[in-house]
Predicted model as a PDB file, atoms N, CA, C, CB and O in Angstrom, pLDDT in the B-factor column:
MODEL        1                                                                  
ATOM      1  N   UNK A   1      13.503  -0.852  17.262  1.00 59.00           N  
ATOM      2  CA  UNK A   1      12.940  -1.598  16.145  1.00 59.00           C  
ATOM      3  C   UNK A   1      13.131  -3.098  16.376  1.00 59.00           C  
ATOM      4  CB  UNK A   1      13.593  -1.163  14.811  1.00 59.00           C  
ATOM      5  O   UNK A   1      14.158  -3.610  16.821  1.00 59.00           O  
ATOM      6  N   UNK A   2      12.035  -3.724  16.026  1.00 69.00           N  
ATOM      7  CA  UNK A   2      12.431  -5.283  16.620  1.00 69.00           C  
ATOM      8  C   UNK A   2      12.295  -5.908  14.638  1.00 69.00           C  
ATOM      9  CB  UNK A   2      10.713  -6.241  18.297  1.00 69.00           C  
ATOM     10  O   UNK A   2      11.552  -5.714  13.676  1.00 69.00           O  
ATOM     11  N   UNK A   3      13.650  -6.769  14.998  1.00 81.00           N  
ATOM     12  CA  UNK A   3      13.772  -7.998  13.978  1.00 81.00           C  
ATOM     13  C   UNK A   3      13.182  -9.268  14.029  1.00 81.00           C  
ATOM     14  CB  UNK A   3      14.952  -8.357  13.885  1.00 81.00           C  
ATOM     15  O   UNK A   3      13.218  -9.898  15.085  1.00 81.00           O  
ATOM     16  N   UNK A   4      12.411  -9.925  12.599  1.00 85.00           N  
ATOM     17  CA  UNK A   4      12.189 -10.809  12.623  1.00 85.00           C  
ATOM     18  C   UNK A   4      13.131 -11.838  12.560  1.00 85.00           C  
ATOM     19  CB  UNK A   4      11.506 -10.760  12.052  1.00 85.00           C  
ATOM     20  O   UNK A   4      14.261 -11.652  12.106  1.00 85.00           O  
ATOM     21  N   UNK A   5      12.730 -12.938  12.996  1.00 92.00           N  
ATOM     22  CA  UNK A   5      13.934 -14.059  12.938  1.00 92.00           C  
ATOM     23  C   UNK A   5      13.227 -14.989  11.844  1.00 92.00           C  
ATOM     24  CB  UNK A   5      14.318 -14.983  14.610  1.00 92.00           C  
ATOM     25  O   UNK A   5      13.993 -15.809  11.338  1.00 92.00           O  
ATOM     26  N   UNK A   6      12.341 -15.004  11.539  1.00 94.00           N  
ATOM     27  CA  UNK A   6      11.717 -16.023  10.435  1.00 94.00           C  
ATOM     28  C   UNK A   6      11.690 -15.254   8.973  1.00 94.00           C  
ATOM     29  CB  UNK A   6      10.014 -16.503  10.895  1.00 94.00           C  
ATOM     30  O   UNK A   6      11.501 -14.038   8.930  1.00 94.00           O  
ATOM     31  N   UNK A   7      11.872 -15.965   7.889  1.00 95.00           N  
ATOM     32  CA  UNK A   7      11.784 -15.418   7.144  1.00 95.00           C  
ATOM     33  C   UNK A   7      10.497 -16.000   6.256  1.00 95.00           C  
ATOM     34  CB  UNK A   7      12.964 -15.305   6.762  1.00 95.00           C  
ATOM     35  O   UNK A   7      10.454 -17.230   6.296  1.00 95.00           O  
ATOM     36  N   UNK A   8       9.336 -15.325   5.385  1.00 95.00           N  
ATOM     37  CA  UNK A   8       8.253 -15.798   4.729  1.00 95.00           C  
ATOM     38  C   UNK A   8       8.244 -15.725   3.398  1.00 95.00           C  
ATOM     39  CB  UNK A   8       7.248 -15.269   5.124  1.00 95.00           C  
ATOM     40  O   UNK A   8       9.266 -15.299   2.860  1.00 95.00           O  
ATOM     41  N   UNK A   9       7.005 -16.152   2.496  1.00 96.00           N  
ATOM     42  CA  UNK A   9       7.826 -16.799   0.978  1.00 96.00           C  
ATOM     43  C   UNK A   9       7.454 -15.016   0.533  1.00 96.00           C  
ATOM     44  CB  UNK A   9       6.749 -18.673  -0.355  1.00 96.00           C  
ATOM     45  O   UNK A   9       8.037 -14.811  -0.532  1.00 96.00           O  
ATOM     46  N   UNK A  10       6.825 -13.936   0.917  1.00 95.00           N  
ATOM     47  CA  UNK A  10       6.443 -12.833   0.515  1.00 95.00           C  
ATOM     48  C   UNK A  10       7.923 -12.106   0.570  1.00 95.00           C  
ATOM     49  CB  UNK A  10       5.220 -12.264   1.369  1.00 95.00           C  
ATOM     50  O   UNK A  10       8.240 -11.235  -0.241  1.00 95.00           O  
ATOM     51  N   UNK A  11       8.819 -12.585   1.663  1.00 95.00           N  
ATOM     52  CA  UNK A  11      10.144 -11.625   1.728  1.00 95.00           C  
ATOM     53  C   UNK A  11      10.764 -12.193   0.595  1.00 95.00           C  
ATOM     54  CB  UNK A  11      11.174 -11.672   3.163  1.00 95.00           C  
ATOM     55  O   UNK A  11      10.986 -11.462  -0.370  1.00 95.00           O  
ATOM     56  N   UNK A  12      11.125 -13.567   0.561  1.00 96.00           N  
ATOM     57  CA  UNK A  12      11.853 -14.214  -0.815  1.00 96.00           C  
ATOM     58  C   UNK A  12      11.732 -13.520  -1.940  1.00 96.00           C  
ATOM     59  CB  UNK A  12      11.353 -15.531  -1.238  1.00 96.00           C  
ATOM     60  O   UNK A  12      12.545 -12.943  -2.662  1.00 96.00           O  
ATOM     61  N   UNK A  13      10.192 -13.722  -1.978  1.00 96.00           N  
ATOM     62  CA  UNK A  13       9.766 -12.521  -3.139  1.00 96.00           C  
ATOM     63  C   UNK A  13      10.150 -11.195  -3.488  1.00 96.00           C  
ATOM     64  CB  UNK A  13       8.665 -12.208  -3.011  1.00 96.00           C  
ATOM     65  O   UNK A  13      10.455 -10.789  -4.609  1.00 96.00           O  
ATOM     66  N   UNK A  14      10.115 -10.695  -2.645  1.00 94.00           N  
ATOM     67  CA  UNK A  14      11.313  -9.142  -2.570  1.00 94.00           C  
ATOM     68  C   UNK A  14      12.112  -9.458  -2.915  1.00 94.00           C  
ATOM     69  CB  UNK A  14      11.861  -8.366  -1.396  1.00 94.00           C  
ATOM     70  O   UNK A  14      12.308  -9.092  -4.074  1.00 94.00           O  
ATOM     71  N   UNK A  15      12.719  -9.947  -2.572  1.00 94.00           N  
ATOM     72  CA  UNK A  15      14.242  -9.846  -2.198  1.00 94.00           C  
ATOM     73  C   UNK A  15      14.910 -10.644  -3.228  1.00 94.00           C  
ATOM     74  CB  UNK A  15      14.633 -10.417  -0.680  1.00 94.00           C  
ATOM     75  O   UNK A  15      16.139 -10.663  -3.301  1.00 94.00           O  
ATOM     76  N   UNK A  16      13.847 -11.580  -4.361  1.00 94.00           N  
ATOM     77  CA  UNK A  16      14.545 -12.359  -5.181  1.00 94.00           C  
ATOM     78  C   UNK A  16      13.962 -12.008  -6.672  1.00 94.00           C  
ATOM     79  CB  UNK A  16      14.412 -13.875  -4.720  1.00 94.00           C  
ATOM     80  O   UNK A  16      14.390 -12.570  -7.680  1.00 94.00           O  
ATOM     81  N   UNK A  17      12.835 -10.912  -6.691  1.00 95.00           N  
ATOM     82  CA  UNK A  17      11.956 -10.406  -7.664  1.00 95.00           C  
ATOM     83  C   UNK A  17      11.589 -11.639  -8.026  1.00 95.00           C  
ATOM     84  CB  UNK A  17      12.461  -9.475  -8.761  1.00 95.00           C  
ATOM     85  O   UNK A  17      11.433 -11.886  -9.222  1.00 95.00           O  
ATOM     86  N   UNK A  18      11.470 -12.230  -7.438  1.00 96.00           N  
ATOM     87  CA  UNK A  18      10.486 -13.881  -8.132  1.00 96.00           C  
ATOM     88  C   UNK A  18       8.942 -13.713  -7.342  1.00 96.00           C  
ATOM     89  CB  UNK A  18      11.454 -15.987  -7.372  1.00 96.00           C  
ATOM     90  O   UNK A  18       8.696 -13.000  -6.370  1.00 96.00           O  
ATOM     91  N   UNK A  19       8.066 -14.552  -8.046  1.00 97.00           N  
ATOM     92  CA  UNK A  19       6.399 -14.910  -7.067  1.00 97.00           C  
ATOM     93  C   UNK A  19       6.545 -15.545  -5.634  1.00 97.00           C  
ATOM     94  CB  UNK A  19       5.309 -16.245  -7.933  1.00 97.00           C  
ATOM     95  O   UNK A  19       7.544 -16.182  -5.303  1.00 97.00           O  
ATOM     96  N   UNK A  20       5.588 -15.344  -4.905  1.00 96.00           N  
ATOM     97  CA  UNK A  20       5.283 -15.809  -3.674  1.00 96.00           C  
ATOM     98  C   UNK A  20       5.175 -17.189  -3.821  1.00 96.00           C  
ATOM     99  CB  UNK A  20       4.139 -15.224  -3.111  1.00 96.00           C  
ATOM    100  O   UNK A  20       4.996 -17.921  -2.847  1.00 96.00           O  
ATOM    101  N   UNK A  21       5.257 -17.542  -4.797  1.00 97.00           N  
ATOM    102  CA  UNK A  21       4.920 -19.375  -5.094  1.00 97.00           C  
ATOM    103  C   UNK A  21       6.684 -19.816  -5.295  1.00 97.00           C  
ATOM    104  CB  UNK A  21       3.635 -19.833  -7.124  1.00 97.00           C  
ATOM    105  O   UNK A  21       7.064 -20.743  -4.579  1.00 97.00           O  
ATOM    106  N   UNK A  22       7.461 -19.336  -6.000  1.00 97.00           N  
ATOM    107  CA  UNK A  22       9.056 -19.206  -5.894  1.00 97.00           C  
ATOM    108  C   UNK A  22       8.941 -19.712  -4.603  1.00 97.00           C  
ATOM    109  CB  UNK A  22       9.895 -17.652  -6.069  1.00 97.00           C  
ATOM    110  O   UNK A  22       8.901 -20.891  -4.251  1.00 97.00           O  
ATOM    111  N   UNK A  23       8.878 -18.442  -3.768  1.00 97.00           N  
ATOM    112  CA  UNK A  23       8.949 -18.228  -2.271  1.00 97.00           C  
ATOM    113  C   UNK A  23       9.022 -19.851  -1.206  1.00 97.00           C  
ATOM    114  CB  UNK A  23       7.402 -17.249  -1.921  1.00 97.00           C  
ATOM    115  O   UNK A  23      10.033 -20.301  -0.666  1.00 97.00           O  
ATOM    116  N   UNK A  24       7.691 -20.410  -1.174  1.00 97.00           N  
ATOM    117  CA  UNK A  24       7.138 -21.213  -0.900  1.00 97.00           C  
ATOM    118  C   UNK A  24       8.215 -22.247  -0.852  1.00 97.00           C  
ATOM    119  CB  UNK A  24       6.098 -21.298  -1.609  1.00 97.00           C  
ATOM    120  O   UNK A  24       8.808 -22.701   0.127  1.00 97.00           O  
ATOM    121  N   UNK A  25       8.395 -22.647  -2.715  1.00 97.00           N  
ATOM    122  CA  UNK A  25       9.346 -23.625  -3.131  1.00 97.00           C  
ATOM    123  C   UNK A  25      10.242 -23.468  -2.786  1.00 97.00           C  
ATOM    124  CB  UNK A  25       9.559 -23.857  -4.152  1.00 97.00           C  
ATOM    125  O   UNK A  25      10.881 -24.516  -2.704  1.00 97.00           O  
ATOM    126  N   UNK A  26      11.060 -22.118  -2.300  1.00 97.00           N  
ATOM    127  CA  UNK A  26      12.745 -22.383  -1.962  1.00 97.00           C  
ATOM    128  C   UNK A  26      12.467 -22.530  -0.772  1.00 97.00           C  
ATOM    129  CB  UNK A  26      14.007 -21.232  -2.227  1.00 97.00           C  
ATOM    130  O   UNK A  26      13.186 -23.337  -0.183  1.00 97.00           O  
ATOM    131  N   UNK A  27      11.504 -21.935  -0.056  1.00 97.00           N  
ATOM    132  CA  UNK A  27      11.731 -22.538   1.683  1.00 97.00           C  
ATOM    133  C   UNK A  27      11.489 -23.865   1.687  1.00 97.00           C  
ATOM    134  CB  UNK A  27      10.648 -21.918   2.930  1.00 97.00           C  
ATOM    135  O   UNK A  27      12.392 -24.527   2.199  1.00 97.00           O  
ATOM    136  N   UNK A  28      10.639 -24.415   1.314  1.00 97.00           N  
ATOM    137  CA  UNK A  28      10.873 -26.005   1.255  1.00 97.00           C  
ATOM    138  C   UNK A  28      11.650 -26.715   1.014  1.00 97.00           C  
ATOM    139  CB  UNK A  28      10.388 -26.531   0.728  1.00 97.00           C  
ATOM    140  O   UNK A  28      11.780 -27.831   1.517  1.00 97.00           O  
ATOM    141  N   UNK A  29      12.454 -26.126   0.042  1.00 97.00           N  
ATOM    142  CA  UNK A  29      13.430 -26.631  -0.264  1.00 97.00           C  
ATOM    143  C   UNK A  29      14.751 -26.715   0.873  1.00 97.00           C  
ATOM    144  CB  UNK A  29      13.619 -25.990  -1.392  1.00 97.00           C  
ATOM    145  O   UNK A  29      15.429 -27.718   1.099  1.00 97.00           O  
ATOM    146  N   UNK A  30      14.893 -25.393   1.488  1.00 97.00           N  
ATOM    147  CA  UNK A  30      15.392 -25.316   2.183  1.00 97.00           C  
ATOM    148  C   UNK A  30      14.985 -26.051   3.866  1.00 97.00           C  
ATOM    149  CB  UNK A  30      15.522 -24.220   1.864  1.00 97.00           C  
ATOM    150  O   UNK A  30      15.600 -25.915   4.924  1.00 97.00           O  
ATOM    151  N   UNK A  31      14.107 -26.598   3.657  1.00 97.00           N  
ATOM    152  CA  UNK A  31      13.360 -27.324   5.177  1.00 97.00           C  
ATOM    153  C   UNK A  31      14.098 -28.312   5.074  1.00 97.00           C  
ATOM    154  CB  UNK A  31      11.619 -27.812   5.355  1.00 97.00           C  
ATOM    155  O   UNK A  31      14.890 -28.703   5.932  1.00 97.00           O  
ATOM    156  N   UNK A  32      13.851 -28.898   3.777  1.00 96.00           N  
ATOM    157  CA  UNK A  32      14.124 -30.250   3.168  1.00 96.00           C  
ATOM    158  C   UNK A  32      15.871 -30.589   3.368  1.00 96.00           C  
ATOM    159  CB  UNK A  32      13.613 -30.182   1.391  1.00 96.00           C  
ATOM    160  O   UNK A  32      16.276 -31.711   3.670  1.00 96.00           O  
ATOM    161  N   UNK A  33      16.509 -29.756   3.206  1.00 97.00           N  
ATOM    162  CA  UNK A  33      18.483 -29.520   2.957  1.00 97.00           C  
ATOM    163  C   UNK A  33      18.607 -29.398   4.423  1.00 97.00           C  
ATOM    164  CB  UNK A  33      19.318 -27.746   1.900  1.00 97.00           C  
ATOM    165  O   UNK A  33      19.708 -29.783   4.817  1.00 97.00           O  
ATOM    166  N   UNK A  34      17.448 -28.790   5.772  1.00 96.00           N  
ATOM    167  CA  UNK A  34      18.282 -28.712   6.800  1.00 96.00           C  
ATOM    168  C   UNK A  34      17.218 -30.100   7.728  1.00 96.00           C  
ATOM    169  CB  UNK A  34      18.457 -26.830   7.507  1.00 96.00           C  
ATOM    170  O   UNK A  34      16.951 -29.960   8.922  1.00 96.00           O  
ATOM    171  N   UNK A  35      16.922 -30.877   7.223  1.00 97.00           N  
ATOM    172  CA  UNK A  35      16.006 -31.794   7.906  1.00 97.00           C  
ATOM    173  C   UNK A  35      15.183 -31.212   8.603  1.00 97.00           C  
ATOM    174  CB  UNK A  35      16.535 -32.673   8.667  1.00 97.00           C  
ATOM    175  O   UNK A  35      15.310 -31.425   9.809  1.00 97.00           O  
ATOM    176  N   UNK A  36      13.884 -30.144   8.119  1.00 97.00           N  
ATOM    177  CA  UNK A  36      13.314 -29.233   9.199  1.00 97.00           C  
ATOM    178  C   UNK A  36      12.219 -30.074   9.203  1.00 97.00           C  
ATOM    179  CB  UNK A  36      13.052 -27.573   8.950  1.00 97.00           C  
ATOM    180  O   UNK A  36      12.463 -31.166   8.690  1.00 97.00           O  
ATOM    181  N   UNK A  37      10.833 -29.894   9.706  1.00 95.00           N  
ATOM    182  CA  UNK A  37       9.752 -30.828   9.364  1.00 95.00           C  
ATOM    183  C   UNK A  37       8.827 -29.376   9.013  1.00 95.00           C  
ATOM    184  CB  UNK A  37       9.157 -32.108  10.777  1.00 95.00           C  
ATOM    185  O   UNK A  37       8.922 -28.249   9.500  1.00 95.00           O  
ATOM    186  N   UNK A  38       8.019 -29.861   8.087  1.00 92.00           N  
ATOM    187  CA  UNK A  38       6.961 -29.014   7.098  1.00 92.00           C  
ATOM    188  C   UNK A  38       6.650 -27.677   8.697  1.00 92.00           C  
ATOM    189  CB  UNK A  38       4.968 -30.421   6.342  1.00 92.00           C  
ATOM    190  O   UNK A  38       6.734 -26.485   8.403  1.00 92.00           O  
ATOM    191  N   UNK A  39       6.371 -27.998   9.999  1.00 94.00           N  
ATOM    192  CA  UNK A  39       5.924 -26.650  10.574  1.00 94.00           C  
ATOM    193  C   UNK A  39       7.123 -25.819  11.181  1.00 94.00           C  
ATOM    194  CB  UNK A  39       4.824 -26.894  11.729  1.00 94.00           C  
ATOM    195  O   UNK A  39       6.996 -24.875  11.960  1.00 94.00           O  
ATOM    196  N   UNK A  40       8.113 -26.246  10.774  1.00 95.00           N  
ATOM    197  CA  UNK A  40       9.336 -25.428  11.005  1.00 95.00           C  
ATOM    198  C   UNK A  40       9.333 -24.538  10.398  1.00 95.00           C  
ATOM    199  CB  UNK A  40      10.442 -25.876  10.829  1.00 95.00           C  
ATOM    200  O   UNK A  40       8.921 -24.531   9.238  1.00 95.00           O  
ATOM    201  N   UNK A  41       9.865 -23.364  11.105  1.00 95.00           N  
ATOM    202  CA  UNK A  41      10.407 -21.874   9.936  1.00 95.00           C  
ATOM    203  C   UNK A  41      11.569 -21.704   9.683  1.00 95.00           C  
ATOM    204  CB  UNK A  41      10.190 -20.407  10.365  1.00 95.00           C  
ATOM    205  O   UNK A  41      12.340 -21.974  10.605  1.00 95.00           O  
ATOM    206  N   UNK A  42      12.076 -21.286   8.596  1.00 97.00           N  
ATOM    207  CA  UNK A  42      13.536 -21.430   8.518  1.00 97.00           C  
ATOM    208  C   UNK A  42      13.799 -19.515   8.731  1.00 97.00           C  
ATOM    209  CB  UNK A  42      14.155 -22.354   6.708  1.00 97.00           C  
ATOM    210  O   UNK A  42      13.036 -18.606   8.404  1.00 97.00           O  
ATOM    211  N   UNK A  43      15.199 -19.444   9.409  1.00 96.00           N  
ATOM    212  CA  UNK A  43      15.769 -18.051   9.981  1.00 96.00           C  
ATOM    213  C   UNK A  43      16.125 -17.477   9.151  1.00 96.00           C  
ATOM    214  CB  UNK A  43      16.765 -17.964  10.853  1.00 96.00           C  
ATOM    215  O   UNK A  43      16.982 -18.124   8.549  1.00 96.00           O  
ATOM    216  N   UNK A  44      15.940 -16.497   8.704  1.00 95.00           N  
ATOM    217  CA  UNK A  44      16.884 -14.898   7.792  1.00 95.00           C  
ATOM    218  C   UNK A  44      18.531 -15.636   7.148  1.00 95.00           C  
ATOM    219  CB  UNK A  44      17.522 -13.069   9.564  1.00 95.00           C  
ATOM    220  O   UNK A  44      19.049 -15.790   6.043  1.00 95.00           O  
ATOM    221  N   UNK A  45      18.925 -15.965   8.717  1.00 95.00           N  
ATOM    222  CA  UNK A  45      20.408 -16.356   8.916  1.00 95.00           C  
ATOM    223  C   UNK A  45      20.744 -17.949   7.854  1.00 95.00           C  
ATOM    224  CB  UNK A  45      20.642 -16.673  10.904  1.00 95.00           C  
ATOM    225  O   UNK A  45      21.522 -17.995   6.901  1.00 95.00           O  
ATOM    226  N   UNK A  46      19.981 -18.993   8.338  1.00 97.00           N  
ATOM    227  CA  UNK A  46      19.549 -20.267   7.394  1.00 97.00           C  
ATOM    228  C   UNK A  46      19.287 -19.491   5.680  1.00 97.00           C  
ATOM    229  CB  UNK A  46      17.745 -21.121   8.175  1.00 97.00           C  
ATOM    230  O   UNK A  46      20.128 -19.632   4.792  1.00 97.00           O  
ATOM    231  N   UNK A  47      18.389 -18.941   5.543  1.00 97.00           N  
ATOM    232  CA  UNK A  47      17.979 -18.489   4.176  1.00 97.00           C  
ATOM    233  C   UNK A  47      18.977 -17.877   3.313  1.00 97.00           C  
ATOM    234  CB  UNK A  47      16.946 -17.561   4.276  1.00 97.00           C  
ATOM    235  O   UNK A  47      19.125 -18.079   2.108  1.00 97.00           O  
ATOM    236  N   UNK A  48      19.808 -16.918   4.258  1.00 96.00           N  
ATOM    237  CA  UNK A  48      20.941 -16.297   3.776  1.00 96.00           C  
ATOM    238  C   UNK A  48      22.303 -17.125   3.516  1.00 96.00           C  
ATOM    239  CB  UNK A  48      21.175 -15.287   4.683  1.00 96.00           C  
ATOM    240  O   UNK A  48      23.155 -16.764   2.703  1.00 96.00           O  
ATOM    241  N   UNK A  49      22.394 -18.330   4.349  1.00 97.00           N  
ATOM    242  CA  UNK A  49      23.406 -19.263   4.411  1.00 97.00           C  
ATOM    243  C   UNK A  49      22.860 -19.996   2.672  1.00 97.00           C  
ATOM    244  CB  UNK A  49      23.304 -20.402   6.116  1.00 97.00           C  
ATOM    245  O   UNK A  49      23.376 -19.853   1.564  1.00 97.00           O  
ATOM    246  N   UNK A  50      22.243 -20.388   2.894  1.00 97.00           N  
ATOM    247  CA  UNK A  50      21.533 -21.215   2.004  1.00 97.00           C  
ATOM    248  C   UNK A  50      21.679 -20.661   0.419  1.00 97.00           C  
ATOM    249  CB  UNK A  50      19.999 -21.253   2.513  1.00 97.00           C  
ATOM    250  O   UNK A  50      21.789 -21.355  -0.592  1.00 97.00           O  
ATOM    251  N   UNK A  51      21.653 -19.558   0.496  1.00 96.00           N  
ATOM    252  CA  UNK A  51      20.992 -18.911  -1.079  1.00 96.00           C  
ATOM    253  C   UNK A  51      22.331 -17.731  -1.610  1.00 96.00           C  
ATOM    254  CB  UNK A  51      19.011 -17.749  -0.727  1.00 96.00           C  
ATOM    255  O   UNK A  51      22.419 -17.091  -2.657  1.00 96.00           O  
ATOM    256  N   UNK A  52      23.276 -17.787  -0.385  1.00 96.00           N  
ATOM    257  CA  UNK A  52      24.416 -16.839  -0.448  1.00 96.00           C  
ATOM    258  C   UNK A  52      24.202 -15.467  -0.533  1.00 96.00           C  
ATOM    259  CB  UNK A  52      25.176 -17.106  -1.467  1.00 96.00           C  
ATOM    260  O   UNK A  52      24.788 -14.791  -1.378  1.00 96.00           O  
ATOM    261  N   UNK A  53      23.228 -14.882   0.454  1.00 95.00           N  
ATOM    262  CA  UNK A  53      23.309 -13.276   0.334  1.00 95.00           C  
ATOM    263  C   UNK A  53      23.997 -12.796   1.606  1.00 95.00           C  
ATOM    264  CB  UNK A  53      21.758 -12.515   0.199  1.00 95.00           C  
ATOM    265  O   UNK A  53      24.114 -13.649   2.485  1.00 95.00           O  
ATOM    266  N   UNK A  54      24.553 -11.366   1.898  1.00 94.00           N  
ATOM    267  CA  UNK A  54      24.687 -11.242   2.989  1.00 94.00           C  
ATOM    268  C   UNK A  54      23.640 -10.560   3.993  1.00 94.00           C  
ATOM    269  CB  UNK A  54      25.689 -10.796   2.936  1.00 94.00           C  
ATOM    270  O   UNK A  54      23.018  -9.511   3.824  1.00 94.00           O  
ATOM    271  N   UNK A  55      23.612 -11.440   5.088  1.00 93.00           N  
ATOM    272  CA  UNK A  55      22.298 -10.934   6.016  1.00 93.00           C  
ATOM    273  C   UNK A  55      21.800  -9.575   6.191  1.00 93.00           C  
ATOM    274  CB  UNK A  55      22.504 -11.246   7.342  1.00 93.00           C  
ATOM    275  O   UNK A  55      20.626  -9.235   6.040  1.00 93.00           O  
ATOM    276  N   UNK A  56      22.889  -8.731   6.562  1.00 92.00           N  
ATOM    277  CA  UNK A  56      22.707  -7.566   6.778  1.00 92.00           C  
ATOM    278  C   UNK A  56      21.785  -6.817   5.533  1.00 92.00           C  
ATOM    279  CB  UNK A  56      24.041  -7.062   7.027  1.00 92.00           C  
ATOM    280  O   UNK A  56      20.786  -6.113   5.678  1.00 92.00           O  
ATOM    281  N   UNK A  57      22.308  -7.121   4.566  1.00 93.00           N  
ATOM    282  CA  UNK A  57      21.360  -6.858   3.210  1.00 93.00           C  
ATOM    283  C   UNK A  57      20.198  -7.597   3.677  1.00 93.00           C  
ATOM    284  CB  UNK A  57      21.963  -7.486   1.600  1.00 93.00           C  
ATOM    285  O   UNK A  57      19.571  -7.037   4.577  1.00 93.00           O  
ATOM    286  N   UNK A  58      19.887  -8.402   3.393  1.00 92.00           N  
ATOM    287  CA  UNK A  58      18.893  -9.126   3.602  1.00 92.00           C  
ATOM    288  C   UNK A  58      17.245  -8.262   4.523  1.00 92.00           C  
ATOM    289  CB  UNK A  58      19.713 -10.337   4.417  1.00 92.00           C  
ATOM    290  O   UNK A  58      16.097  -7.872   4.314  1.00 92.00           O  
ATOM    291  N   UNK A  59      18.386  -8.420   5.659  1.00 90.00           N  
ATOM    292  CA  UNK A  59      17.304  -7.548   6.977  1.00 90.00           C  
ATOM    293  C   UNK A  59      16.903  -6.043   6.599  1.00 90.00           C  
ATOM    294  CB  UNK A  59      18.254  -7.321   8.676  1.00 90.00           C  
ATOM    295  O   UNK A  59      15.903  -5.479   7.041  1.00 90.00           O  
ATOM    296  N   UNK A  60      17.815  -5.486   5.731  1.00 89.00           N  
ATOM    297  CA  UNK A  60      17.273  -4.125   5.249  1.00 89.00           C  
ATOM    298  C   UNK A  60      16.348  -4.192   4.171  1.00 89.00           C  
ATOM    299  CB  UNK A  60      18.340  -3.234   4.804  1.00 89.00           C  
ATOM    300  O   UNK A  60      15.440  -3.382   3.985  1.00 89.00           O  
ATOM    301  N   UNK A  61      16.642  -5.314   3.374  1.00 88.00           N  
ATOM    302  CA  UNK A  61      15.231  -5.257   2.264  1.00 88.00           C  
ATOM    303  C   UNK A  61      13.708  -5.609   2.909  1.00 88.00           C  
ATOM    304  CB  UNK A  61      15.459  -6.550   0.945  1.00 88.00           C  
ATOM    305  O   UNK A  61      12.615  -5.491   2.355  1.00 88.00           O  
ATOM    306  N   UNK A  62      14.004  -6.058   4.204  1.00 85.00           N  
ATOM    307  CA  UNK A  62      12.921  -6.731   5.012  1.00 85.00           C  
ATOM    308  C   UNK A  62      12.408  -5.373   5.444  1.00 85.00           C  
ATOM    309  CB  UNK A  62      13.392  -7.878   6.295  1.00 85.00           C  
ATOM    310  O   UNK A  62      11.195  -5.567   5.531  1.00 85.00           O  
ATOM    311  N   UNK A  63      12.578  -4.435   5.681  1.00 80.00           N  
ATOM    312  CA  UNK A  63      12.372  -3.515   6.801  1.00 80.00           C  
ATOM    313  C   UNK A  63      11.403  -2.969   6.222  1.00 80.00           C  
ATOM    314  CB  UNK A  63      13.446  -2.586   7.296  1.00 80.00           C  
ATOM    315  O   UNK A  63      10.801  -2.044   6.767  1.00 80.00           O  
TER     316      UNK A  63                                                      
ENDMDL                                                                          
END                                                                             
């Protein structure tokens, strides 16, 4: 089984029962906190640092 390393505003959405527009806004937000530039993707690992979940959770709600 192969893992993604990026995470998109549709997983946020899962994973935070909020809209895909939520989504959007916290990754930006999060671009913004790690100096990324707008075509950067931020990682599972970053998102999870960021928002305090643990990854491993994380990657299973992804699956």
């Amino acid at each position: 089984m192969k893992k993604r390393i990026c995470i998109y505003p549709k997983d946020v959405a899962i994973i935070t029962g909020k809209t895909e527009r939520y989504g959007r806004s916290l990754l930006k937000r999060i671009r913004e906190r790690l100096n990324k530039e707008k075509h950067q993707v931020v990682s599972v690992s970053e998102f999870c640092d960021y928002i305090g979940l643990d990854e491993e959770e994380v990657r299973r709600v992804m699956m």
